[in-house]
PDB file of N, CA, C, O and CB in Angstrom:
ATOM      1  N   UNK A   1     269.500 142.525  16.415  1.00  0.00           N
ATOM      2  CA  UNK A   1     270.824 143.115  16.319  1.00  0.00           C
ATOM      3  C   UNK A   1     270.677 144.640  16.393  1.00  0.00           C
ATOM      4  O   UNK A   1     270.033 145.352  15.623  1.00  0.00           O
ATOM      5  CB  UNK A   1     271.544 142.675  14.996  1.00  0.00           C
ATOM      6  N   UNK A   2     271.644 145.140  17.837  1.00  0.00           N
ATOM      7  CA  UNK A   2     270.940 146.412  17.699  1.00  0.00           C
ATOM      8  C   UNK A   2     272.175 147.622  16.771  1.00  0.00           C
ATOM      9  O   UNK A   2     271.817 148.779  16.993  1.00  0.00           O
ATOM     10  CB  UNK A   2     270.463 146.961  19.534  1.00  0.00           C
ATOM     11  N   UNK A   3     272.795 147.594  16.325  1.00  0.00           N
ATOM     12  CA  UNK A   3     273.999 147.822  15.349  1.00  0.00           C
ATOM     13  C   UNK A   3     273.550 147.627  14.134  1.00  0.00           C
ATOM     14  O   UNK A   3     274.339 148.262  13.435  1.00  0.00           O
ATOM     15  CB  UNK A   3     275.198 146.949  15.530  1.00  0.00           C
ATOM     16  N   UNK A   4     272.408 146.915  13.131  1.00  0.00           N
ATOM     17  CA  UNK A   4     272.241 146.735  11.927  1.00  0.00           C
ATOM     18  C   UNK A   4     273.829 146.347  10.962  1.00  0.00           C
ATOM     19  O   UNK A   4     274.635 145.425  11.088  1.00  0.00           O
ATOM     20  CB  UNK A   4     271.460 148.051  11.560  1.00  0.00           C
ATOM     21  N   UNK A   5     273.791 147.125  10.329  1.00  0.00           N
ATOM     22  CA  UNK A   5     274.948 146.573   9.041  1.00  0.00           C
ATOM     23  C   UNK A   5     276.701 147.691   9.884  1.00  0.00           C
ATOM     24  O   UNK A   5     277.739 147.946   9.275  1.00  0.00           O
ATOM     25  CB  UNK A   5     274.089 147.539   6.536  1.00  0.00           C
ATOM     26  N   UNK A   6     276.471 147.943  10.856  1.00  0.00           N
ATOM     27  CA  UNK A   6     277.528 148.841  11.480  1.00  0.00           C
ATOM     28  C   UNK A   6     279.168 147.549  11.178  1.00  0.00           C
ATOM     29  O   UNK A   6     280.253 147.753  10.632  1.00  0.00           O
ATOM     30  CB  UNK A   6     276.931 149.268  13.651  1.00  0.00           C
ATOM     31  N   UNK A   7     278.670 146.500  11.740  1.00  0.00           N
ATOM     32  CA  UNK A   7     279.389 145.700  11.994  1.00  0.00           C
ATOM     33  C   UNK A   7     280.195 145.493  10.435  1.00  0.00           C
ATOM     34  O   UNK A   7     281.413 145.355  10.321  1.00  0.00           O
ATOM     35  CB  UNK A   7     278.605 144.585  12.693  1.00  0.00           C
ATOM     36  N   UNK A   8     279.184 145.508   9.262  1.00  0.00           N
ATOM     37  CA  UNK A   8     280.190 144.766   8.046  1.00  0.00           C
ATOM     38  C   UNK A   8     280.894 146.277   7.521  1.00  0.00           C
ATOM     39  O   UNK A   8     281.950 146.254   6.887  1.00  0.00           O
ATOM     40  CB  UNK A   8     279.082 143.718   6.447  1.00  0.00           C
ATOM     41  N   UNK A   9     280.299 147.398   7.804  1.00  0.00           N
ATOM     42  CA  UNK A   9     280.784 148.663   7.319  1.00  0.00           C
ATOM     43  C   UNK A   9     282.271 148.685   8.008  1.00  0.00           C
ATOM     44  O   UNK A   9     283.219 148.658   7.223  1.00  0.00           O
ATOM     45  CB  UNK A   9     279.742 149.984   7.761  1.00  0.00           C
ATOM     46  N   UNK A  10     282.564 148.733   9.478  1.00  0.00           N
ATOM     47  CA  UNK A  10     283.431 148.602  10.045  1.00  0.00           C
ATOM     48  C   UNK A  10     284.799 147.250  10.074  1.00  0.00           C
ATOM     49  O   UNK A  10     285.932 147.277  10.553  1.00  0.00           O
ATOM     50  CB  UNK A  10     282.738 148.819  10.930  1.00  0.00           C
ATOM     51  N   UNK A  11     284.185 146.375   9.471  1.00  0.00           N
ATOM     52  CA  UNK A  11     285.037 145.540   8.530  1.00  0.00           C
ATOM     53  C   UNK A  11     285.774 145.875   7.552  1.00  0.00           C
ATOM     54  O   UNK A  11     286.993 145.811   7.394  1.00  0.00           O
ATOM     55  CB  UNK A  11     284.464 144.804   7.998  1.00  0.00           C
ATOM     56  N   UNK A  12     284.477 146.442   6.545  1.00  0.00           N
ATOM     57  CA  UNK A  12     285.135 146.961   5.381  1.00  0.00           C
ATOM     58  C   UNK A  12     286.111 148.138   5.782  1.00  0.00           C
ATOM     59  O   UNK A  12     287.287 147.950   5.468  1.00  0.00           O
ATOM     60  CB  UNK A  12     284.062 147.435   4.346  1.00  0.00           C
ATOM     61  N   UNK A  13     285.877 149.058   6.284  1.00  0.00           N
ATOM     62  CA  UNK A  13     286.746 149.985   6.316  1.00  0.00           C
ATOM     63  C   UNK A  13     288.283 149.567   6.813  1.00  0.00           C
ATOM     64  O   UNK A  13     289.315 150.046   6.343  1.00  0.00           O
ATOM     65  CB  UNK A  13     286.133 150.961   7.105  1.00  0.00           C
ATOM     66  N   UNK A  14     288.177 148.240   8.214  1.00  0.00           N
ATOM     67  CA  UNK A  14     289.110 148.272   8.645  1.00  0.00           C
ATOM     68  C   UNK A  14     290.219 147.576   7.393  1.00  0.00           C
ATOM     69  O   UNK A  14     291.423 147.830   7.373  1.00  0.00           O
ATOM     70  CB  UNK A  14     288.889 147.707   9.966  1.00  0.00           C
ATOM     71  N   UNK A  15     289.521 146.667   6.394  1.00  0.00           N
ATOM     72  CA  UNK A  15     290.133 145.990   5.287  1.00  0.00           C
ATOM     73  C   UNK A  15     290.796 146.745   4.315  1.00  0.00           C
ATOM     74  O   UNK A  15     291.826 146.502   3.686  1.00  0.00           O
ATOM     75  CB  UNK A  15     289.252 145.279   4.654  1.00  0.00           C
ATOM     76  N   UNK A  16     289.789 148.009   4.291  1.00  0.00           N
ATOM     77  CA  UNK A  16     290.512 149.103   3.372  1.00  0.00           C
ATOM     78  C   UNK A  16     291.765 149.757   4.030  1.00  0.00           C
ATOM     79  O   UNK A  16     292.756 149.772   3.301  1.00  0.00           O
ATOM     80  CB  UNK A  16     289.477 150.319   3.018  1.00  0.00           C
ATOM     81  N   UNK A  17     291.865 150.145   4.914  1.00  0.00           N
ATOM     82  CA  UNK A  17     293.149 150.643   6.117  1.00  0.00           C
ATOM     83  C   UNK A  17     294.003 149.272   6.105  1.00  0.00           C
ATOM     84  O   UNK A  17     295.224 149.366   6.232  1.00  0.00           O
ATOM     85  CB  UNK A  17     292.459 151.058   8.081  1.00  0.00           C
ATOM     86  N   UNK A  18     293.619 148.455   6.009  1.00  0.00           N
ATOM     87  CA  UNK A  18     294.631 147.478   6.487  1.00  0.00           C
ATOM     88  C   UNK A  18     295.584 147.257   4.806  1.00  0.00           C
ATOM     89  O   UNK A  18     296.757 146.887   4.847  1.00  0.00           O
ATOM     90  CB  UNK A  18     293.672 145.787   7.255  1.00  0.00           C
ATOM     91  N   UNK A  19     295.062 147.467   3.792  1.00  0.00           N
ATOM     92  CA  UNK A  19     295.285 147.117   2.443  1.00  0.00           C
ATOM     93  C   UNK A  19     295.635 148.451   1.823  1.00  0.00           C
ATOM     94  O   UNK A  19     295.788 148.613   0.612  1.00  0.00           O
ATOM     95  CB  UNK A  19     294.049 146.392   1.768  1.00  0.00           C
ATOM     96  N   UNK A  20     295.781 149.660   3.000  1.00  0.00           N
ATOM     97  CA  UNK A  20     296.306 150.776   2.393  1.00  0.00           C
ATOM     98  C   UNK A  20     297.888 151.305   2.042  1.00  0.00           C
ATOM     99  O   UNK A  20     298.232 152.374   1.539  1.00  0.00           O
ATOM    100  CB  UNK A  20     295.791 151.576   3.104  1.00  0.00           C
ATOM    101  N   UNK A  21     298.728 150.145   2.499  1.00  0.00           N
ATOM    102  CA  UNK A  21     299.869 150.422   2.245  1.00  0.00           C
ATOM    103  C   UNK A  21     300.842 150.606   3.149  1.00  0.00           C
ATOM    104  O   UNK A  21     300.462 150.784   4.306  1.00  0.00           O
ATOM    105  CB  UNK A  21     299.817 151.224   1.648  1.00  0.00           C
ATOM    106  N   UNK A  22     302.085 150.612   2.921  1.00  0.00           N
ATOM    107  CA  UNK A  22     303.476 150.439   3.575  1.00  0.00           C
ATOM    108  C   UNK A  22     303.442 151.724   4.058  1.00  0.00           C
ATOM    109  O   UNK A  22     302.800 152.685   3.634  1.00  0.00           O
ATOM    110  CB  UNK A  22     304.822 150.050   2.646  1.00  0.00           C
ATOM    111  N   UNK A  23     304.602 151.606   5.489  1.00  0.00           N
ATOM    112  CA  UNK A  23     304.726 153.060   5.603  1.00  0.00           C
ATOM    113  C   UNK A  23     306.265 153.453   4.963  1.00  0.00           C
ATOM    114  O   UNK A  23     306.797 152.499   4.395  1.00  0.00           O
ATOM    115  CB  UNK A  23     304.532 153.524   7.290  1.00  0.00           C
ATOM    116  N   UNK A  24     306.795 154.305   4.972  1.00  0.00           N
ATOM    117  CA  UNK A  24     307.612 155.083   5.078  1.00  0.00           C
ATOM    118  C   UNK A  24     309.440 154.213   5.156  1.00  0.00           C
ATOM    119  O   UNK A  24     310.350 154.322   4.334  1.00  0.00           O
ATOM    120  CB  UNK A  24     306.998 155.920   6.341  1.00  0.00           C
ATOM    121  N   UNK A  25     309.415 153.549   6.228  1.00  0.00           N
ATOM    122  CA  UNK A  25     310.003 152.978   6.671  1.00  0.00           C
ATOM    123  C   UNK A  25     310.282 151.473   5.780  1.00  0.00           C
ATOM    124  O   UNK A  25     311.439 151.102   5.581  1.00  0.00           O
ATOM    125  CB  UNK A  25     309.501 153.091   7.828  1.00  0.00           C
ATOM    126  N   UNK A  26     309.216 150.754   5.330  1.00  0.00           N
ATOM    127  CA  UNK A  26     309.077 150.015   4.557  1.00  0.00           C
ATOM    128  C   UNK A  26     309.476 150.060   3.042  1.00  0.00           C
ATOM    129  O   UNK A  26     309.921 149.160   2.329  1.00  0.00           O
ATOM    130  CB  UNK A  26     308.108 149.873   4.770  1.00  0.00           C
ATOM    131  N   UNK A  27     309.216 151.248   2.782  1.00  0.00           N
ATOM    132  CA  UNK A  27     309.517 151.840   1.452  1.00  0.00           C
ATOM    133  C   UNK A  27     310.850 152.078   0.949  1.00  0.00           C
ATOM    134  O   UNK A  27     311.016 152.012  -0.269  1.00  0.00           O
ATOM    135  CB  UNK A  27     308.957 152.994   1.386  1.00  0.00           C
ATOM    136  N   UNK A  28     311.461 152.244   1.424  1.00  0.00           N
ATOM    137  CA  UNK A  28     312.905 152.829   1.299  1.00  0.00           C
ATOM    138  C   UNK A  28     313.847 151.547   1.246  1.00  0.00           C
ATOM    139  O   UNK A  28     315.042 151.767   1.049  1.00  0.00           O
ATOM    140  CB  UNK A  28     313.327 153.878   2.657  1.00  0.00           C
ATOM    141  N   UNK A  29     313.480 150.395   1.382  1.00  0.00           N
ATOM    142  CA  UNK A  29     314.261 149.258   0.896  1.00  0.00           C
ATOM    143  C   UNK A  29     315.603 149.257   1.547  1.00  0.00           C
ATOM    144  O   UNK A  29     316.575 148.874   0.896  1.00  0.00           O
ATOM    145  CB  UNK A  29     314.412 149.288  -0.622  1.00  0.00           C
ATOM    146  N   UNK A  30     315.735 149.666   2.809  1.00  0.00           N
ATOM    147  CA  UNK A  30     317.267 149.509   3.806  1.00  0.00           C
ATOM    148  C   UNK A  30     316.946 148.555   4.537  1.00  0.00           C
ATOM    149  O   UNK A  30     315.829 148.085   4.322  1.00  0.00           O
ATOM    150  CB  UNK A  30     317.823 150.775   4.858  1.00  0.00           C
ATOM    151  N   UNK A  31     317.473 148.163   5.233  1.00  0.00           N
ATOM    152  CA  UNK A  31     317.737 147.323   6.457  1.00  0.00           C
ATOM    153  C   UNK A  31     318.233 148.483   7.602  1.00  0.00           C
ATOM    154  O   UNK A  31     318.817 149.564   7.661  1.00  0.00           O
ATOM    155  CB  UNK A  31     319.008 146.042   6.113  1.00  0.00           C
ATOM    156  N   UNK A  32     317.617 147.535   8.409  1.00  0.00           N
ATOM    157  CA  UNK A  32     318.010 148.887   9.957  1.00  0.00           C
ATOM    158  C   UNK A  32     319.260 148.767  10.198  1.00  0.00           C
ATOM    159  O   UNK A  32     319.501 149.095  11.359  1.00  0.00           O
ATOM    160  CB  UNK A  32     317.260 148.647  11.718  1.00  0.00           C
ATOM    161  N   UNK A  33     320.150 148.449   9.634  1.00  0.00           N
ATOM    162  CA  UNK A  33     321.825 148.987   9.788  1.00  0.00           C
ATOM    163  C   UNK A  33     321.977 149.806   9.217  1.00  0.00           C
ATOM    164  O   UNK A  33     322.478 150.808   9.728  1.00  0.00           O
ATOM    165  CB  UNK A  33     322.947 148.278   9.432  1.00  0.00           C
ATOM    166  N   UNK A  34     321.449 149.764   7.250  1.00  0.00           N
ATOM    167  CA  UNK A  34     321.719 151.146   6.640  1.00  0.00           C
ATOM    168  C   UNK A  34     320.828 151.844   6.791  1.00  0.00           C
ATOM    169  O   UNK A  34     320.842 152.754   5.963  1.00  0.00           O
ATOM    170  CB  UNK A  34     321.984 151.261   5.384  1.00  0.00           C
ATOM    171  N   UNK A  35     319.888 151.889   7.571  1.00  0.00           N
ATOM    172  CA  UNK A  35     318.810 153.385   7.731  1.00  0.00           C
ATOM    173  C   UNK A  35     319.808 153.714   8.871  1.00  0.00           C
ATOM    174  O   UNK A  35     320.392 154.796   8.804  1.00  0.00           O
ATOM    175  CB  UNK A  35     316.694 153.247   8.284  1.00  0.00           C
ATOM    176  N   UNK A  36     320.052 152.909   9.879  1.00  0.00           N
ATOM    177  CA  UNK A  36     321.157 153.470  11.339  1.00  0.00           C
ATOM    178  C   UNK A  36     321.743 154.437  10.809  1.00  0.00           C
ATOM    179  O   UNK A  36     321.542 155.603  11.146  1.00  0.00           O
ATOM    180  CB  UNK A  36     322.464 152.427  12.023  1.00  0.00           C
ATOM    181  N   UNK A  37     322.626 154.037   9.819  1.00  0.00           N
ATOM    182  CA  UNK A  37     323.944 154.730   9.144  1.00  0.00           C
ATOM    183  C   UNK A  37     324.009 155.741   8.272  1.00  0.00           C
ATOM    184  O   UNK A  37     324.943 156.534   8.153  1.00  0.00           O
ATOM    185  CB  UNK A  37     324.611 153.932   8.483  1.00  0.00           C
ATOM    186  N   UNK A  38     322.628 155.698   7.428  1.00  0.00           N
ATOM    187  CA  UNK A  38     321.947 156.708   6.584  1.00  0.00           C
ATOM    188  C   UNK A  38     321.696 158.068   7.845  1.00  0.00           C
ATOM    189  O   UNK A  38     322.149 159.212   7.872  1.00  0.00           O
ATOM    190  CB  UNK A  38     320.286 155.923   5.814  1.00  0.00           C
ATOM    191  N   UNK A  39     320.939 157.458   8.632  1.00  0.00           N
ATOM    192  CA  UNK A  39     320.634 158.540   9.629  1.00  0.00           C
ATOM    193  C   UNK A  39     321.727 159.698  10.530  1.00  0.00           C
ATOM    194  O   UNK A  39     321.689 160.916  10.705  1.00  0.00           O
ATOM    195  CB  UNK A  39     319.975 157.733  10.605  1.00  0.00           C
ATOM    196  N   UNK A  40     322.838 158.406  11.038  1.00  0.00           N
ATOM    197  CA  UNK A  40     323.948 159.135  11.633  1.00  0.00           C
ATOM    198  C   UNK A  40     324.732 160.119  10.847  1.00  0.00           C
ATOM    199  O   UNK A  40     325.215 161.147  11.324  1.00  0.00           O
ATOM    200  CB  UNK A  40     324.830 158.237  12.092  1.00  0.00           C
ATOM    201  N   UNK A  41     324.839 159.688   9.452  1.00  0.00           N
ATOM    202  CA  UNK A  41     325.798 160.617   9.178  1.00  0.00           C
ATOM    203  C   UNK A  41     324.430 162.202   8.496  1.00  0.00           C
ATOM    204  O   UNK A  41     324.659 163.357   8.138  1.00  0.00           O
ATOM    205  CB  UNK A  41     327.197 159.687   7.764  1.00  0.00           C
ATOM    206  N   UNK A  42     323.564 161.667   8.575  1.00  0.00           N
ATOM    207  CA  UNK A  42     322.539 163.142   8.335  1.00  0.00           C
ATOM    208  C   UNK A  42     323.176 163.651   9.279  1.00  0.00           C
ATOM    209  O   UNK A  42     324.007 164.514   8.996  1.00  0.00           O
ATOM    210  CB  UNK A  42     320.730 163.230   8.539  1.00  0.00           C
ATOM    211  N   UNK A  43     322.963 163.249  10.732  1.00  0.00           N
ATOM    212  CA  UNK A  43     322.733 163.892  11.647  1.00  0.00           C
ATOM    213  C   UNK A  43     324.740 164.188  11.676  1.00  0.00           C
ATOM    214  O   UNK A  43     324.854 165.414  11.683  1.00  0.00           O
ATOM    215  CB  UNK A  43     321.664 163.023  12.945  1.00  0.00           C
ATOM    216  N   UNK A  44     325.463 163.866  11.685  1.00  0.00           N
ATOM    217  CA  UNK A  44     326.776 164.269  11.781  1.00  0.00           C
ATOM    218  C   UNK A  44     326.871 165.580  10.883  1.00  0.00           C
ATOM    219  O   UNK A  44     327.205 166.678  11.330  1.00  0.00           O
ATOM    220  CB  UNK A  44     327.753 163.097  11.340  1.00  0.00           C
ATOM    221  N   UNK A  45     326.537 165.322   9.568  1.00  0.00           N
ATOM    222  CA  UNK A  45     326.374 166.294   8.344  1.00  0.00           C
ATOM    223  C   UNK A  45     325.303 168.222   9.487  1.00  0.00           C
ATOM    224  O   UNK A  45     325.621 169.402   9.639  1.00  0.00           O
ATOM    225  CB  UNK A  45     324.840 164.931   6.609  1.00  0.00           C
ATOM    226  N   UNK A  46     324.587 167.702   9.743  1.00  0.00           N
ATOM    227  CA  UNK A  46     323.468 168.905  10.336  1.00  0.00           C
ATOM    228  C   UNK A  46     324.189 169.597  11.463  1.00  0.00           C
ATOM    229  O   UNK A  46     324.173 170.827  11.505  1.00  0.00           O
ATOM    230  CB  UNK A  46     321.892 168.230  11.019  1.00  0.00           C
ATOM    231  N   UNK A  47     324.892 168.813  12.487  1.00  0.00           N
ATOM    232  CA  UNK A  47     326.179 168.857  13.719  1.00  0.00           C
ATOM    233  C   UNK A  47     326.789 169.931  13.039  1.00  0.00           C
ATOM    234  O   UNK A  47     326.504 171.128  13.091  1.00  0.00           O
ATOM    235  CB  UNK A  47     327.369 167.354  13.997  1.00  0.00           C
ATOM    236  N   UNK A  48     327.909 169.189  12.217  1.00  0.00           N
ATOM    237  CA  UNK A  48     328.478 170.137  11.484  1.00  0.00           C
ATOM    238  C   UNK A  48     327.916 171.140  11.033  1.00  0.00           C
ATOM    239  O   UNK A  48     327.979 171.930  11.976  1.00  0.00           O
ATOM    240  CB  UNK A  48     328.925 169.743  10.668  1.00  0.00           C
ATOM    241  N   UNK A  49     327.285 171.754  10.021  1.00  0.00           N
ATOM    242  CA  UNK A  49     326.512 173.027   9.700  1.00  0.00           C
ATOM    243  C   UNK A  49     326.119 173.829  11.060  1.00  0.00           C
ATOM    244  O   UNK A  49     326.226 175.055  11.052  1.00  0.00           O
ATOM    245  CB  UNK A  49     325.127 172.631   8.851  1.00  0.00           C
ATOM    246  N   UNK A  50     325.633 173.106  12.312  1.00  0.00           N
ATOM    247  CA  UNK A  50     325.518 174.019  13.015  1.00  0.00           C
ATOM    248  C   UNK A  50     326.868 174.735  13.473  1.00  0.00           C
ATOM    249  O   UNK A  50     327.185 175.906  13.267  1.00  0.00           O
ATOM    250  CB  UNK A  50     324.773 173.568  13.932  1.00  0.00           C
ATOM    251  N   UNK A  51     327.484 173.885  14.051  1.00  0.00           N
ATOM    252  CA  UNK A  51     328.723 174.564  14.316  1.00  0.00           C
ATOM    253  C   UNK A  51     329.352 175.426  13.700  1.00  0.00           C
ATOM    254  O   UNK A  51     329.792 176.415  14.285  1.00  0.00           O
ATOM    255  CB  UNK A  51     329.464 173.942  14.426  1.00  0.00           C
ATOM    256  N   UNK A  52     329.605 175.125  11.748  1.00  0.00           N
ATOM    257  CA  UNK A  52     330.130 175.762  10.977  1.00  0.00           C
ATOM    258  C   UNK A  52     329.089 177.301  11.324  1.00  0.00           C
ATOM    259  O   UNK A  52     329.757 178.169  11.885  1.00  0.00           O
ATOM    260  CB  UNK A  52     330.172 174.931   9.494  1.00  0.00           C
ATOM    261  N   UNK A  53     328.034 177.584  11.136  1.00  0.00           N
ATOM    262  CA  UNK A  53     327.513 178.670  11.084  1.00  0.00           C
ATOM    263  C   UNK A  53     327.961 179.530  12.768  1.00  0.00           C
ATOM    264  O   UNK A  53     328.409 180.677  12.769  1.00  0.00           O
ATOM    265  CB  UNK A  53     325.882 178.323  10.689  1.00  0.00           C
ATOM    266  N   UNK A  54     327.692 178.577  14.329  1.00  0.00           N
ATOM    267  CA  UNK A  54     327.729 179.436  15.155  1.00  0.00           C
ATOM    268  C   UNK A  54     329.231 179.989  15.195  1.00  0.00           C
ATOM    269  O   UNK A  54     329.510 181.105  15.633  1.00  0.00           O
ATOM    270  CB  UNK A  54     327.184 178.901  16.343  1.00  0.00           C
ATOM    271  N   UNK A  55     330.013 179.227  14.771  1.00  0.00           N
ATOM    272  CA  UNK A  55     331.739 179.662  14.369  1.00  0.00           C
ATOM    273  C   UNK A  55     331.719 180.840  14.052  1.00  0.00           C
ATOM    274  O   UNK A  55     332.300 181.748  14.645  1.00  0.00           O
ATOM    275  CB  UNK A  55     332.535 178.950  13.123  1.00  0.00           C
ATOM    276  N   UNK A  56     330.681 180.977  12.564  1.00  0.00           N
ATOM    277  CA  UNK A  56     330.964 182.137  11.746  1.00  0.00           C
ATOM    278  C   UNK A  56     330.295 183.318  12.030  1.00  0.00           C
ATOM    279  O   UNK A  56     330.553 184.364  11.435  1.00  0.00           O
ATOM    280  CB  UNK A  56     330.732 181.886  10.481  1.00  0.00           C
ATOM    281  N   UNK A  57     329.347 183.212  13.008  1.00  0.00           N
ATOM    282  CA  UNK A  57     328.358 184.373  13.663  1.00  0.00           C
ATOM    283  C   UNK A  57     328.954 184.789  14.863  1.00  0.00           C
ATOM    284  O   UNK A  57     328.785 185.957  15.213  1.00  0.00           O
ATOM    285  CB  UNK A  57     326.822 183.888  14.028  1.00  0.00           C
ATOM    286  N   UNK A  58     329.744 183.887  15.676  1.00  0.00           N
ATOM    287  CA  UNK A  58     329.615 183.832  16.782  1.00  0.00           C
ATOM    288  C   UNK A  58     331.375 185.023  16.898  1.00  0.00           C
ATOM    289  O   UNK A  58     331.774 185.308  18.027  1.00  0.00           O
ATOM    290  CB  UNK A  58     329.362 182.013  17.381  1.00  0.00           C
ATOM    291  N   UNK A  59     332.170 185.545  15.647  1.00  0.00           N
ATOM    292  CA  UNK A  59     333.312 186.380  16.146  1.00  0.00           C
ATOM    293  C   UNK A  59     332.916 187.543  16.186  1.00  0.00           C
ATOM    294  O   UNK A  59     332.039 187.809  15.365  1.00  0.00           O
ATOM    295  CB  UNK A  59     334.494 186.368  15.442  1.00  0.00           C
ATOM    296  N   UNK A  60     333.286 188.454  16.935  1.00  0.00           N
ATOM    297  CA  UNK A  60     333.367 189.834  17.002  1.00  0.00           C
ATOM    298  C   UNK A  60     332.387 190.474  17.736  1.00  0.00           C
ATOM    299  O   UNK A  60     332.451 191.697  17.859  1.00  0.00           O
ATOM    300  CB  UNK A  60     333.376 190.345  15.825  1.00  0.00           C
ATOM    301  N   UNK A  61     331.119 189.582  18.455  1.00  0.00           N
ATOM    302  CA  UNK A  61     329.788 189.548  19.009  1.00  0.00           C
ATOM    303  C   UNK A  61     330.083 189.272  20.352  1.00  0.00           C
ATOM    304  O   UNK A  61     330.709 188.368  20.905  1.00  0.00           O
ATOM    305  CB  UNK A  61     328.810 188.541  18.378  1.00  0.00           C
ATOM    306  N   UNK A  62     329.365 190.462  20.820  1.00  0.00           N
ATOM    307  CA  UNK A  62     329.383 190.006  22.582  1.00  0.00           C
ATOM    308  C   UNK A  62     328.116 189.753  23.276  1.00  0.00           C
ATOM    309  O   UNK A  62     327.260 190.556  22.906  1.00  0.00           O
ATOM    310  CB  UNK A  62     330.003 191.193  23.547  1.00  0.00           C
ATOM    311  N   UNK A  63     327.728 188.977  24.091  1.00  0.00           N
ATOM    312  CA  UNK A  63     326.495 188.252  24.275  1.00  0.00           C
ATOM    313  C   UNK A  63     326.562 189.294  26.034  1.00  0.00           C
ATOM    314  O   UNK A  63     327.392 189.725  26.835  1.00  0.00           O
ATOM    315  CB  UNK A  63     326.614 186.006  24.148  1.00  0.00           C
ATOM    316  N   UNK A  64     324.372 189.220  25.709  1.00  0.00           N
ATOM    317  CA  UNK A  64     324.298 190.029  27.034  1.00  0.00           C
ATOM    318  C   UNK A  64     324.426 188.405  28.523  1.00  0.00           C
ATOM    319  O   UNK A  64     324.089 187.312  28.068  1.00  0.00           O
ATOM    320  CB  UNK A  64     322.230 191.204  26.972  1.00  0.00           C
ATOM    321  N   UNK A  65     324.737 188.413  29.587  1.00  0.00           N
ATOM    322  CA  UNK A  65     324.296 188.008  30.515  1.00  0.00           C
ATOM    323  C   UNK A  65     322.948 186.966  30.433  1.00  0.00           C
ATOM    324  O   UNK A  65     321.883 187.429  30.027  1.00  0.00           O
ATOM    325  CB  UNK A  65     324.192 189.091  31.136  1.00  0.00           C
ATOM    326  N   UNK A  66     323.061 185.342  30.895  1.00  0.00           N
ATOM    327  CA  UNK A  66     321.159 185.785  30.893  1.00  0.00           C
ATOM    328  C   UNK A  66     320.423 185.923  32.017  1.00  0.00           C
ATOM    329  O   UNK A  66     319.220 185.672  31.945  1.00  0.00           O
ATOM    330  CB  UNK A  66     320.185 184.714  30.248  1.00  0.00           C
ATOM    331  N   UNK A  67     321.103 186.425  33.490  1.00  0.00           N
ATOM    332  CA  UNK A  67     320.256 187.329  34.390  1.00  0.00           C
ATOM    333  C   UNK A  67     320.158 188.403  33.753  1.00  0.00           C
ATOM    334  O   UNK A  67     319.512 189.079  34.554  1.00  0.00           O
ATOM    335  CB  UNK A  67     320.728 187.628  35.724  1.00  0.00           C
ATOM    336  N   UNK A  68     320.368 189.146  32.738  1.00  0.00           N
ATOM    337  CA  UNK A  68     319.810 190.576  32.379  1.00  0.00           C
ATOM    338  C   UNK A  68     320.670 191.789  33.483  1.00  0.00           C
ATOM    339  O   UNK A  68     320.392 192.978  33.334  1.00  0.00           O
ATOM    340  CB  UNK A  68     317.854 190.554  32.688  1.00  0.00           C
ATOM    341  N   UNK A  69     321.783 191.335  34.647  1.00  0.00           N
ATOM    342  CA  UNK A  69     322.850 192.084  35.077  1.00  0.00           C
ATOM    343  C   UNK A  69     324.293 192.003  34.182  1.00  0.00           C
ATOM    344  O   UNK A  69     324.801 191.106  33.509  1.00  0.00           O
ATOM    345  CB  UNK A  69     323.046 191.635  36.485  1.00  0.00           C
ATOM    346  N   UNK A  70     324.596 193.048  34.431  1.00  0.00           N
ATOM    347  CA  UNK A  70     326.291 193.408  33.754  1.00  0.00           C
ATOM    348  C   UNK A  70     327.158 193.193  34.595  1.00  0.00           C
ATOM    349  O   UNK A  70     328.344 193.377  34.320  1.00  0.00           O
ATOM    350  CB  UNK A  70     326.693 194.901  33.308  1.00  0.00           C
TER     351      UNK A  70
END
């Protein structure tokens, strides 16, 4: 055997990775309708804030060109 003990080391490790745990996704105890729905309204919530801010930056400001001509 030209590998010696490579083979049970690489077992073990893969047993340890495999027995290392849930991800992320698993954890959070939703179902993919309420992660869907959890997610959309983040993302509706973040929409909003952007807008609210370019609203509030965006009066009284005049923007150059972006060829860099007037």
């Amino acid at each position: 055997m030209t590998r010696g003990n490579q083979r049970e080391i690489d077992r073990a490790r893969a047993a340890k990775r495999g027995a290392g745990g849930k991800t992320q996704k698993d954890k959070d105890g939703l179902t993919p309708e309420q992660r869907r729905e959890r997610d959309a309204m983040a993302l509706k919530a973040k929409m909003e804030a952007k807008a609210a801010k370019a609203a509030g930056d965006g009066e009284g400001q005049t923007t150059k060109p972006a060829n860099g001509k007037k």
